[in-house]
N, C-alpha and C positions, 0 to 999 in steps of 0.2 A: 504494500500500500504506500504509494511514492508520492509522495506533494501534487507534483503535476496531474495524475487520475482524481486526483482531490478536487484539484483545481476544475477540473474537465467536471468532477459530480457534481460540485456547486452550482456549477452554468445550467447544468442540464435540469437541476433540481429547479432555479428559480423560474428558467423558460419555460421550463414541461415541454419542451419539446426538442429532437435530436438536431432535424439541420437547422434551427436558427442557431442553435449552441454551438454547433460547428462552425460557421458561418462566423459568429462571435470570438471562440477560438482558434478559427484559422487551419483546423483540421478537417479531414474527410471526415466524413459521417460513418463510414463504415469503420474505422478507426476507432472512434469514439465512441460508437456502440459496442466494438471489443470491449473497449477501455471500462464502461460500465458494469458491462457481464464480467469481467474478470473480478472486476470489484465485490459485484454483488455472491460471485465464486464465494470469493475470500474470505466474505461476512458469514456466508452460509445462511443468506434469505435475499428472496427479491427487494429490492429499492420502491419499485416502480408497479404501478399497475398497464397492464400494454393491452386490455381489453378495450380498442377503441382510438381515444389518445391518450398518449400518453400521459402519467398521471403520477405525484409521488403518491405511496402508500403511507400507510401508519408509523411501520419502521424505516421507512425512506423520513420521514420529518425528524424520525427521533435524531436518525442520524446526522442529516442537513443542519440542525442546530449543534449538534458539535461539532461537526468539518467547518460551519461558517466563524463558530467563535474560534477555533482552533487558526484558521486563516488568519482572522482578524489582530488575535495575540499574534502573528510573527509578523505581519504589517506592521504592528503597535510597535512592537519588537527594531524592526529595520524605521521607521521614522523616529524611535528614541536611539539610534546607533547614529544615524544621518544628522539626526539636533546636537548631539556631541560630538563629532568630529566636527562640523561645520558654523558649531558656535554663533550661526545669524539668526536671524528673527525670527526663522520659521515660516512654515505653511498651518491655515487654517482650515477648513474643509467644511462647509457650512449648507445644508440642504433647505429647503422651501418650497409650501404649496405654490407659492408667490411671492415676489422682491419684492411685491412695490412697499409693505409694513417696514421695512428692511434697510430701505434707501437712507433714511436719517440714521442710524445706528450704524448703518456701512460707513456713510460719508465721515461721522466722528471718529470712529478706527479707523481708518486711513491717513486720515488730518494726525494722529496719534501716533501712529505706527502704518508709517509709509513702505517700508521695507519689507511688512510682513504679506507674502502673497496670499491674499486672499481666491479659493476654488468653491462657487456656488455651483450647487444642484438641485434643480425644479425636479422633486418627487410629492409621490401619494404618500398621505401616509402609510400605507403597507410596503410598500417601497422600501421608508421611512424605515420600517420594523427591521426589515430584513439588513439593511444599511448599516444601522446600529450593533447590530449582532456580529456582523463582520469586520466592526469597526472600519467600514469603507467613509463615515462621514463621524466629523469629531461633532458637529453640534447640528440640530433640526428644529425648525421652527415650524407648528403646528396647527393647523384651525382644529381637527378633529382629536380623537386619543388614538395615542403611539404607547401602543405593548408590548415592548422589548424585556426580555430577562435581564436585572442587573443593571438598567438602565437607571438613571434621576432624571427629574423634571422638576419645573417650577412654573405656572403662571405670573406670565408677563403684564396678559390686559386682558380686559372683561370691557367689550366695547358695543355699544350699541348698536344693532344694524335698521337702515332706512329705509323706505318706500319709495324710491326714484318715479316718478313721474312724467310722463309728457306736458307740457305747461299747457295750462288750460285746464289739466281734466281735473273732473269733479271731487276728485280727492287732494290738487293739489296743494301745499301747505298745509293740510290738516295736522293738528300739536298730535292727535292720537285715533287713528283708524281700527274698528276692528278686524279682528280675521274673518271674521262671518261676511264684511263689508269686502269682500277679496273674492269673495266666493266664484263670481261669473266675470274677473278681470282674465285679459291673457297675459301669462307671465315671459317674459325673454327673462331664460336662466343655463345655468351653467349643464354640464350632461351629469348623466347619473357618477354618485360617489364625490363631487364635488361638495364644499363643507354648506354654498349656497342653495343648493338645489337639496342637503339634509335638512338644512333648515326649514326651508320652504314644505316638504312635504311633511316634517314632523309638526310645525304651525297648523297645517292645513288637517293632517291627521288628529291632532290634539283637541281639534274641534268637527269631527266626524265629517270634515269635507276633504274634495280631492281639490289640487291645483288644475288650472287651465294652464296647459305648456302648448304656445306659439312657437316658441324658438329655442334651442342650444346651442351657447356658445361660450366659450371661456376665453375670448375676447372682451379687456374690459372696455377699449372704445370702439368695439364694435357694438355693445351691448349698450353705451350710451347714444351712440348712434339712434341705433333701432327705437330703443324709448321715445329719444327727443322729435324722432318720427310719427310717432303713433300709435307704433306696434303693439308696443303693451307696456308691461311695468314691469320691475325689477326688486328686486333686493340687493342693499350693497352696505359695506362697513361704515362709519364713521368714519377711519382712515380715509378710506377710496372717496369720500365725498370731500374730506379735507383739502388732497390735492388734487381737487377737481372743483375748484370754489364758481366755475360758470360753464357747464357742461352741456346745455343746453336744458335742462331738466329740471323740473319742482320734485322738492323734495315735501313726505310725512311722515309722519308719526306713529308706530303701529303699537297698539295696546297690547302688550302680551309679555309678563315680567319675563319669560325663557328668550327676547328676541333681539338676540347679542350672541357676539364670536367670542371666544375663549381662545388666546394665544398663549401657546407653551413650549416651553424650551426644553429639549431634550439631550441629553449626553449620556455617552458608556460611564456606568458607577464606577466608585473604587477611587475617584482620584487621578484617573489613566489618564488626564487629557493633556496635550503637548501646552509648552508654555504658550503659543501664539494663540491657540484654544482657550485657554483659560483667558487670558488678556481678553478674545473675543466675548466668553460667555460675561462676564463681567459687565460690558460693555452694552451690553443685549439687557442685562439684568438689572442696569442703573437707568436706562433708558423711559424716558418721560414719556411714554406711549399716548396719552389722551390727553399730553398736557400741552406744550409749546412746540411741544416736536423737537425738544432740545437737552440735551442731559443731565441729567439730577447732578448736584455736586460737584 
C-alpha cells in the first residue's frame, strides 16, 4: 500500500467515478482500476459498490477518512518543513461559498502582511468537509454547517437577509413583509444546495407554503439585473446590499426572526495551523462584519 495508490483512492473516492479520476491524475483508467482492485486485494473487502455507478460503500468511507487525514498530516507535514527552511511569511489557503463577505478582511491582511501569498477556493460546503479533513485548505468560510472531525469553528456574523425588489412593486420598502405575503411572488434564486435558495425554501416551508422559482442563478449581478427588471424578487444578505448601495432595486423587510445568514469560520483542530493561517484567522475573527466594514482594534 504505497502513497501514490492512496493518492489515486482519494480521487476516485471523492469523484465516484474512474475516468474523471484519471483524467485528474493523468493516468489510464485501466491503470487505475488495477490500482484500486489491488488495493481493495490488500484490505480484503471491496471499496466501492460497481452495481451501476460507481459508488463508495460503507467501508470504502470508513477508509476515505483515514487515507484523507493521513494525506493531509504529511501535506501538514511538508508545508511545516517548507515554513522552516524558508523562514518567509508563508502561504495561506482560504476557501468560500463567496468572496465578496471576504473582500474587507482580505484587503486589511494584505495592507498587513503583503508578502504572505494569499490561495482562495470557491467550495460547497461538502466540499468544505472533505477539504478540511485532508487539510487541502487551512481556513473556510461558511453560510451553511461544515462537519468535519476535529475540526473548530466560531461565528463570525448573524446578518440579516432582505427582500430585493423591483422599484415600484407593491412590497417595495416595506420595514416588514410577511412570508405568507410571498406566497404567489416569483422568486430569481440561487440553484438547489445554495445557502439562499435553503433559506428561501425552509421560510416558505416553515409556513406550509412552496416558493415560486422563475429563475437560477448564482450570478449576483445577474440576479440584480433580473429583479430591477421585473422578473421577480430575491433574497440577498445585508453585506450584498451594502456594496451595492444603488442596484437598481427596493429593498424590505421580511418578518421572520430565522431570516438571517450565519457566517462561520472553520479550521483543522489541535493548533495545526501555519503561522500565515493563524495571522489570517485572527484577522477574519476581529473583523467588524455588520459594523463599518472596518477592523475592530
Amino acid at each position: 500500500m504505497d502513497l501514490n495508490t492512496l493518492r489515486q483512492f482519494a480521487a476516485v473516492a471523492r469523484l465516484e467515478h474512474l475516468s474523471r479520476a484519471a483524467a485528474e491524475l493523468r493516468v489510464a483508467q485501466p491503470s487505475l482500476s488495477r490500482s484500486i482492485a489491488r488495493l481493495e486485494a490488500e484490505l480484503g473487502a471491496p471499496l466501492f459498490d460497481r452495481a451501476g455507478r460507481l459508488q463508495l460503500n460503507d467501508t470504502g468511507r470508513i477508509f476515505r477518512d483515514h487515507v484523507e487525514r493521513a494525506l493531509g498530516e504529511l501535506e501538514a507535514g511538508r508545508r511545516a518543513v517548507a515554513e522552516a527552511v524558508r523562514g518567509g511569511p508563508g502561504v495561506v489557503r482560504l476557501a468560500s461559498e463567496t468572496f465578496l463577505p471576504l473582500t474587507g478582511p482580505l484587503i486589511a491582511f494584505k495592507a498587513e502582511h503583503p508578502d504572505v501569498e494569499v490561495q482562495l477556493h470557491q467550495m460547497a460546503p461538502d466540499e468544505m468537509e472533505r477539504a478540511l479533513r485532508a487539510q487541502e485548505v487551512d481556513l473556510c468560510l461558511a453560510s451553511q454547517p461544515v462537519v468535519a472531525p476535529q475540526a473548530a469553528s466560531a461565528v463570525v456574523a448573524v446578518e440579516p437577509v432582505w427582500l430585493a425588489t423591483p422599484p415600484g412593486h407593491r412590497l417595495a420598502g416595506a420595514e416588514a413583509v410577511a412570508v405568507e405575503d410571498l406566497a404567489d411572488e416569483p422568486f430569481v434564486t440561487t440553484r438547489p444546495g445554495q445557502w439562499q435558495r435553503r433559506l428561501l425554501e425552509w421560510l416558505f416551508a416553515d409556513r406550509n407554503l412552496e416558493p415560486r422559482i422563475v429563475c437560477e442563478t448564482d450570478e449576483p449581478a445577474a440576479t440584480f439585473a433580473l429583479v430591477s427588471a421585473g422578473l421577480g424578487v430575491c433574497l440577498f444578505p445585508a453585506i450584498a446590499r451594502g456594496t451595492r448601495p444603488d442596484p437598481g432595486v427596493a429593498w424590505a423587510g421580511i418578518d421572520h426572526p430565522h431570516c438571517n445568514r450565519t457566517l462561520s469560520l472553520h479550521w483543522p483542530g489541535g493548533d495545526r495551523l501555519p503561522a500565515a493561517a493563524r495571522l489570517m484567522r485572527a484577522r477574519i475573527l476581529e473583523w467588524d462584519w455588520l459594523g463599518s466594514r472596518t477592523p475592530r482594534g
